[in-house]
MILO-890395 format. One line per field, with one value per atom (N, C-alpha, C): residue number from 0; residue in one letter; atom name; x, y, z. Coordinates in steps of 0.05 Angstrom, whole numbers, plus 32768, in hexadecimal, padded with zeros to 4 digits. Layout:
! residues N
i <- c(NUM / ...)
aa <- c(a / ...)
at <- c(CA / ...)
xx <- c(X / ...)
yy <- c(Y / ...)
zz <- c(Z / ...)
! end
This chain:
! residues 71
i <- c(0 / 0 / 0 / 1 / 1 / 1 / 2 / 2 / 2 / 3 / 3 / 3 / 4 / 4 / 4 / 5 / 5 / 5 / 6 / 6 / 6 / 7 / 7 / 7 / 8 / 8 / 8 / 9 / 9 / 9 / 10 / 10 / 10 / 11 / 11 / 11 / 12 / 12 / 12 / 13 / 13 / 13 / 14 / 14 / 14 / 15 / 15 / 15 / 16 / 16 / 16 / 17 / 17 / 17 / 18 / 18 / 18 / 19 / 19 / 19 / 20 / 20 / 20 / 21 / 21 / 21 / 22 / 22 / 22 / 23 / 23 / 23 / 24 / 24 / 24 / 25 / 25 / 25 / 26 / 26 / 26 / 27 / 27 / 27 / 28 / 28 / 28 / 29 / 29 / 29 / 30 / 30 / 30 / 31 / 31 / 31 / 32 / 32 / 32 / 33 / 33 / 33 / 34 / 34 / 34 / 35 / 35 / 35 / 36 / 36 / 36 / 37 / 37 / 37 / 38 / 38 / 38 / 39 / 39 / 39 / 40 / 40 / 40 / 41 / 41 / 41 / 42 / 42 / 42 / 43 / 43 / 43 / 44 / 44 / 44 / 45 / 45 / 45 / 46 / 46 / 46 / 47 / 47 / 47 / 48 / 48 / 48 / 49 / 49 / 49 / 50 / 50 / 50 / 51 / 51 / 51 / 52 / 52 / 52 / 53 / 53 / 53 / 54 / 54 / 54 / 55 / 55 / 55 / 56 / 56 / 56 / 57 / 57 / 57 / 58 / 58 / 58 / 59 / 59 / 59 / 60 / 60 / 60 / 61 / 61 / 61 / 62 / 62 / 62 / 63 / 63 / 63 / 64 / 64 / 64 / 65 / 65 / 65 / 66 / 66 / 66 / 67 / 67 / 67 / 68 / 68 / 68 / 69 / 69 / 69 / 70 / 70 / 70)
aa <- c(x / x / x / x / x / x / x / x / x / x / x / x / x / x / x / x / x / x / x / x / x / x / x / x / x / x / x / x / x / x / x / x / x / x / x / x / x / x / x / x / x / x / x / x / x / x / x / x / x / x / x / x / x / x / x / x / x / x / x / x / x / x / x / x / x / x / x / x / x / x / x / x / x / x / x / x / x / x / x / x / x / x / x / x / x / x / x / x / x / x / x / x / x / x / x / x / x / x / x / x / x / x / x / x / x / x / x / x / x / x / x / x / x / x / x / x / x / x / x / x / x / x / x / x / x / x / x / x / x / x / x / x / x / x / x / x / x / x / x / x / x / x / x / x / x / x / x / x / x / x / x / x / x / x / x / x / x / x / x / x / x / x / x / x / x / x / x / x / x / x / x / x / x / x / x / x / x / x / x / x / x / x / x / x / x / x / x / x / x / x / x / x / x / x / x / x / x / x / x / x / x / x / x / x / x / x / x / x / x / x / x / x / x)
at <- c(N / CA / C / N / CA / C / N / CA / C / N / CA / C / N / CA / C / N / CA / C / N / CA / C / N / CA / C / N / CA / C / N / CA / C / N / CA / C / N / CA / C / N / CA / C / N / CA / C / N / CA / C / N / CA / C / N / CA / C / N / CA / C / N / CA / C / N / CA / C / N / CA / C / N / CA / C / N / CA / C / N / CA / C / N / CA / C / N / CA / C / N / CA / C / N / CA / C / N / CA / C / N / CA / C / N / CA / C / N / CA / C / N / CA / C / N / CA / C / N / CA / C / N / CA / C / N / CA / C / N / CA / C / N / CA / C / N / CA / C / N / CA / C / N / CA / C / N / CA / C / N / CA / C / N / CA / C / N / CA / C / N / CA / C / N / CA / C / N / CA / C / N / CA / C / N / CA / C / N / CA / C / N / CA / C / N / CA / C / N / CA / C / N / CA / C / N / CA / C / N / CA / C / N / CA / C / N / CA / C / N / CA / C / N / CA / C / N / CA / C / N / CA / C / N / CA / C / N / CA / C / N / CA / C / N / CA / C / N / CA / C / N / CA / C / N / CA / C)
xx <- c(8011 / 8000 / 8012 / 800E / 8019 / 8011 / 801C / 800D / 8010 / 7FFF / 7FFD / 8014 / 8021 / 802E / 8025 / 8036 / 802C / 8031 / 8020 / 801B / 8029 / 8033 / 803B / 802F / 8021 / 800D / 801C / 8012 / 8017 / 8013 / 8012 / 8010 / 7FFB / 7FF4 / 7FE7 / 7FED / 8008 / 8018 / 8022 / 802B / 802F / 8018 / 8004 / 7FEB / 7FE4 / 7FE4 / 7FE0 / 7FF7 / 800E / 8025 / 8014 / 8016 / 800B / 7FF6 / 7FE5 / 7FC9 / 7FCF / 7FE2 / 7FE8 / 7FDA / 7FD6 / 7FBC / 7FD1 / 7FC2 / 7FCD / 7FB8 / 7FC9 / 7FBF / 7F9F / 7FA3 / 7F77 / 7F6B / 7F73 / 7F68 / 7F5D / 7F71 / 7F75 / 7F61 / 7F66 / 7F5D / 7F39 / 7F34 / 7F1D / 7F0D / 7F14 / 7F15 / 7F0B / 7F1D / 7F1E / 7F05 / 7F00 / 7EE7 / 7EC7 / 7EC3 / 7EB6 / 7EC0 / 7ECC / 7ECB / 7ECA / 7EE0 / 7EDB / 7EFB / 7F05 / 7F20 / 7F1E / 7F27 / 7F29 / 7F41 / 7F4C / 7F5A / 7F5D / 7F72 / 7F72 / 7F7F / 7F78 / 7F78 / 7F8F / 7FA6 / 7FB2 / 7FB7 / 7FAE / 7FA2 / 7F96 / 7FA5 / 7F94 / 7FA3 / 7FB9 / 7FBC / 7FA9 / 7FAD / 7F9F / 7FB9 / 7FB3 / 7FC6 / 7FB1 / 7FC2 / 7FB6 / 7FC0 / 7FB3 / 7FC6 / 7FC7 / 7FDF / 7FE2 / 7FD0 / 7FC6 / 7FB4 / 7F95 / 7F90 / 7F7A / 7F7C / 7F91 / 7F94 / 7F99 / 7FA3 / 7F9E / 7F83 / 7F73 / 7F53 / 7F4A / 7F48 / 7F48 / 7F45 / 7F60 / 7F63 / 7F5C / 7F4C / 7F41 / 7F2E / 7F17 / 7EFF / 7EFC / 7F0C / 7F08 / 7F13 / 7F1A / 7F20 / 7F0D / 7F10 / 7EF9 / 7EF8 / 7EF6 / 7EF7 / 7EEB / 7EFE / 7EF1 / 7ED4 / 7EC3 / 7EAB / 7EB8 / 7EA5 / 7EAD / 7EA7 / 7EAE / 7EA3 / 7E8E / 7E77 / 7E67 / 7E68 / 7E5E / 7E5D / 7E3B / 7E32 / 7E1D / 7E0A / 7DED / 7DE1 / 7DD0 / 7DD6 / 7DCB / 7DB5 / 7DA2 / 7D82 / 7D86)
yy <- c(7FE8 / 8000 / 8019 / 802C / 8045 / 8054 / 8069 / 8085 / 809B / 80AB / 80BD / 80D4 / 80E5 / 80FA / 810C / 8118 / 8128 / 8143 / 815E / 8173 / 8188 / 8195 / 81B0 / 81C3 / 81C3 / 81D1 / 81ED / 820B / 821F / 822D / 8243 / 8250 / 826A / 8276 / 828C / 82A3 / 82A8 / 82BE / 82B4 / 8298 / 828D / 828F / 8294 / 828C / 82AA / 82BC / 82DC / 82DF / 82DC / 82E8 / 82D5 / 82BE / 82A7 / 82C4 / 82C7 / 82D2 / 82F7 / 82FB / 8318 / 8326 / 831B / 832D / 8326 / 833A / 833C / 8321 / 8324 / 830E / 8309 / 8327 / 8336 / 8326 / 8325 / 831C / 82FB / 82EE / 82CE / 82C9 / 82D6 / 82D4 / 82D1 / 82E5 / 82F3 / 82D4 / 82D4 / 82B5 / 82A3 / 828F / 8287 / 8282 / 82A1 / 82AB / 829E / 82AA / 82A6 / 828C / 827A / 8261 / 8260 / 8274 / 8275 / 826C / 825D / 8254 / 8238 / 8225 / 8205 / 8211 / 8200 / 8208 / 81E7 / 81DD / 81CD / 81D6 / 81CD / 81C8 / 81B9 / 81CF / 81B1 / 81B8 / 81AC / 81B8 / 81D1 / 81EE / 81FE / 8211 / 8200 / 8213 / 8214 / 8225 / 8227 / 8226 / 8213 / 8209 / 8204 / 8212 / 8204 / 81F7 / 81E5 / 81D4 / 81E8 / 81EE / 81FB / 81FE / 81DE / 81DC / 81E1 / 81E6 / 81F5 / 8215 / 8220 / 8241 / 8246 / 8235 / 822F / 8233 / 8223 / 8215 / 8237 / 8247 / 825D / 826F / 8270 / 828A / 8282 / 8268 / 826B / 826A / 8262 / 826B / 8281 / 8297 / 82B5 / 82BF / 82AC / 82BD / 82C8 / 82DF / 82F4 / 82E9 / 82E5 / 82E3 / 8301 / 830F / 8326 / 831C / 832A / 8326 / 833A / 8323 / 8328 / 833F / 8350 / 8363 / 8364 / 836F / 8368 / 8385 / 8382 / 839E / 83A9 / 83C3 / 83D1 / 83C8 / 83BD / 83BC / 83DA / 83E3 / 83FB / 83F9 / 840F / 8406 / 841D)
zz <- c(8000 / 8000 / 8000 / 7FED / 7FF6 / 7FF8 / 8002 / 8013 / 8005 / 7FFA / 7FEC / 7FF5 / 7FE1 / 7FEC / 7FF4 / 800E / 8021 / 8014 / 8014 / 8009 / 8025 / 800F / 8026 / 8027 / 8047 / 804E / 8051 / 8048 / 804A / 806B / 8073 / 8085 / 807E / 808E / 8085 / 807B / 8080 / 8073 / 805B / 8056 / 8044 / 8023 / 802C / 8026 / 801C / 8032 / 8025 / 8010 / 801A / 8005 / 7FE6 / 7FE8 / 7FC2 / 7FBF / 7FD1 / 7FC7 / 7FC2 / 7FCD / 7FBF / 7FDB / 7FF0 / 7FFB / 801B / 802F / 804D / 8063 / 8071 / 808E / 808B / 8090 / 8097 / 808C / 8065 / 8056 / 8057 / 8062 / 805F / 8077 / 808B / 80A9 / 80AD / 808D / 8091 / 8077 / 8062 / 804E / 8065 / 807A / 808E / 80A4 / 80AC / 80B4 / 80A8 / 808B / 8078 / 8072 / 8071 / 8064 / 8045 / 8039 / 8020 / 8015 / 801F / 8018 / 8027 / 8026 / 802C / 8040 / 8052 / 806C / 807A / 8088 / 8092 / 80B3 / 80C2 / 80DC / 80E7 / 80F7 / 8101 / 811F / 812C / 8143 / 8149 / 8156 / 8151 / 8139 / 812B / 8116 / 8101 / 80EB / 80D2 / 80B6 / 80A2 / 8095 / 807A / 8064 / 804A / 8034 / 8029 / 8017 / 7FFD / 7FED / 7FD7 / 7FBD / 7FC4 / 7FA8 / 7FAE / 7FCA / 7FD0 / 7FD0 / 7FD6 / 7FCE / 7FAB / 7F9C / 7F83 / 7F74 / 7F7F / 7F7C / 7F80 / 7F93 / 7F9F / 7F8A / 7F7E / 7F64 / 7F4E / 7F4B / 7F34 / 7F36 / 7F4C / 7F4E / 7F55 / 7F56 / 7F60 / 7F49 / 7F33 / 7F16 / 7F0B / 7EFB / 7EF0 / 7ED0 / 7EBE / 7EA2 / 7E95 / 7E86 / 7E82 / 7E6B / 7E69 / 7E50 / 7E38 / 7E24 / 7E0E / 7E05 / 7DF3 / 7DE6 / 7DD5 / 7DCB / 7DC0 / 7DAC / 7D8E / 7D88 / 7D8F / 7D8C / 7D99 / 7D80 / 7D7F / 7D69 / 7D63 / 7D43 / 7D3D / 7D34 / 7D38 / 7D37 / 7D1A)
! end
């Protein structure tokens, strides 16, 4: 049997610096439950590919251009 590889869990400053953003920010995600987060005792730790997951569901796609129809 083998054991899956183990992922390196980030920190929260770790986590603001990937995300471009301060503590507040992550703390406040956290709060809200709008970021995945794991638990290791009473720390707070996140796996990479969940702050990943993160910036692409908070990606914007700009819209397309349309031209104006003339009456």
């Amino acid at each position: 049997m083998t054991t899956p590889p183990i992922e390196t869990l980030l920190t929260i400053e770790q986590a603001a610096a990937m995300l471009a953003v301060n503590e507040r920010m992550i703390r406040r995600l956290i709060e809200t439950r709008r970021i995945a987060f794991v638990k290791v005792g009473r720390h707070v730790r996140f796996r990479e590919r969940d702050v990943t997951a993160a910036i692409h569901a908070w990606t914007i796609e700009p819209r397309k251009r349309t031209l104006a129809k003339v009456r």
